[in-house]
PAZAKOL-175641 format. One record per atom (N, C-alpha, C): x negated, y, z negated; residue in three letters. Coordinates in steps of 0.02 Angstrom, whole numbers, plus 50000, padded with zeros to 5 digits. Atoms other than C-alpha are relative to their C-alpha. Example, Ala and Ser with C-alpha at 12.3 -4.5 7.8 and 13.67 -1.06 7.14 Angstrom:
// residues 2
499554994150000ALA493854977549610ALA499555006050000ALA500424994150003SER493164994749643SER500395005549963SER
//
This chain:
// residues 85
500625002749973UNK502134977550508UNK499974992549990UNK500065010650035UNK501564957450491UNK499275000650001UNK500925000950002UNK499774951150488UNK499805001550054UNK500564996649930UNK498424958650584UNK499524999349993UNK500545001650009UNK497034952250513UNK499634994249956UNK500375003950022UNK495754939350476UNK499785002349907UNK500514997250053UNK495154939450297UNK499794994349974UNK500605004950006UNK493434927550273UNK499885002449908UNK500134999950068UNK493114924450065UNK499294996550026UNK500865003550034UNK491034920850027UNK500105001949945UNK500174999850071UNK490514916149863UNK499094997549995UNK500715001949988UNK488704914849838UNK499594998450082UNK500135000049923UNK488384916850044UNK500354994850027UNK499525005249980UNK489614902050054UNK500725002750041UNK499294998149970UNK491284903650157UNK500444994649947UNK499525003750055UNK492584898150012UNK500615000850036UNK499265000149982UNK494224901950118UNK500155005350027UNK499564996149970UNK495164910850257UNK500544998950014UNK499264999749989UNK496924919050251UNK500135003750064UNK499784995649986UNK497864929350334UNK500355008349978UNK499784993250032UNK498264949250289UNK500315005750073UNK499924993049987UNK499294964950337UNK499815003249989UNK500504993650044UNK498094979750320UNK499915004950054UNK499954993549963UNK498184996850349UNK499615003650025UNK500374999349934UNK497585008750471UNK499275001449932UNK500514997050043UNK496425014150287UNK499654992049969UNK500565005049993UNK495544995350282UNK500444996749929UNK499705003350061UNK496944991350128UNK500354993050015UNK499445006550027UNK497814972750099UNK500555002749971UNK499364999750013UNK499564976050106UNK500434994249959UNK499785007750003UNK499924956850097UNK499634996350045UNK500375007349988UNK499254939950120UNK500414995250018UNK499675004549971UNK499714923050160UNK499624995549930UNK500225004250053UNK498564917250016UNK500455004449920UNK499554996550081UNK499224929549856UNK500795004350030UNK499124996149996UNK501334932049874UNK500024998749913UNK499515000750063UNK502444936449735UNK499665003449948UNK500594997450061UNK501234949249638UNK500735006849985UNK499654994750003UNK502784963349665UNK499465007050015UNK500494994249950UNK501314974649744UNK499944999350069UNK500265001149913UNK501434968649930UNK500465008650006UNK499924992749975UNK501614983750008UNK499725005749962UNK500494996350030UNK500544994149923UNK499155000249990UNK500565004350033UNK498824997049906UNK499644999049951UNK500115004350073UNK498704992049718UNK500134992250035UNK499965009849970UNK499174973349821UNK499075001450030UNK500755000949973UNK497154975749893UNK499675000549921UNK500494997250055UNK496504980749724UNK500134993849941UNK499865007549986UNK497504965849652UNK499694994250010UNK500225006449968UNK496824952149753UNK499284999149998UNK500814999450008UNK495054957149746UNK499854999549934UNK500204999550062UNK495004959449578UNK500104991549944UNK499725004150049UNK496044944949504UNK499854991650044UNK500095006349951UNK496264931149653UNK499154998450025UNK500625003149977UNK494394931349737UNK499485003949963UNK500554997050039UNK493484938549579UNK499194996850003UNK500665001949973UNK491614937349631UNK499924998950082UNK499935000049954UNK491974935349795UNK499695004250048UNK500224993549972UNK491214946249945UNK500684998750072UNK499445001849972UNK492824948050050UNK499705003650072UNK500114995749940UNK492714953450252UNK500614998650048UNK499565000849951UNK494094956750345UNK500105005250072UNK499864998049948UNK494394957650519UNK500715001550028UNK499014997349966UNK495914967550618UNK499904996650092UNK499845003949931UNK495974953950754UNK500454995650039UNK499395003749989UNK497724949150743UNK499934991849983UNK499825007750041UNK497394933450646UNK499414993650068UNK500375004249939UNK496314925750803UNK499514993949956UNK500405002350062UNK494994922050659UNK500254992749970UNK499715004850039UNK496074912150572UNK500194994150030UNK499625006949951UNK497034901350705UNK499224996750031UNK500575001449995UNK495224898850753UNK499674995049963UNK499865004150069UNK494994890750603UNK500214991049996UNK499465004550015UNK496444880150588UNK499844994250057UNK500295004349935UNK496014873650778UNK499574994049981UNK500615003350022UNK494434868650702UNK500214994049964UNK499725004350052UNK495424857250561UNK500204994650038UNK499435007449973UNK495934839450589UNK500604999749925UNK499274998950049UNK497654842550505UNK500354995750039UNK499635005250002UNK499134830950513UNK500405003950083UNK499364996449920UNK500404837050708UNK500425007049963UNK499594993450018UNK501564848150583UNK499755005749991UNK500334992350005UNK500304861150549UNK499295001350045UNK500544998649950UNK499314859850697UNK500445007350041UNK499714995049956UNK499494877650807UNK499934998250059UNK
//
């Protein structure tokens, strides 16, 4: 599989940061683009993981919209030509 979905971090009704995630057809974080290298991608102990340790307090919402979310995003950014999409 690869990423298929948006995932929006709030902290206190704030938007603190969107990645990208692989998540299954059961609403789990397989893998990210923000937490690699835990030796749980592919599993979903990698969702239980990331919520717990990476965006502790966090209210996480992710969308299965093939990342649209995100590049959405990025669009939005005045970033340097190399990491413009």
């Amino acid at each position: 599989m690869a990423y298929n979905a948006t995932v929006t971090t709030f902290k206190d009704g704030k938007l603190r940061s969107v990645f990208v995630a692989e998540v299954d057809a059961g609403g789990n974080m397989l893998r990210s683009n923000a937490v690699q290298c835990t030796g749980l991608e592919g599993t979903a102990a990698y969702d239980s993981y990331v919520r717990r340790n990476a965006f502790h307090g966090c209210e996480l919402a992710i969308a299965l919209d093939g990342c649209q979310g995100y590049r959405s995003v990025l669009r939005g950014l005045s970033l340097p030509p190399a990491y413009r999409v």
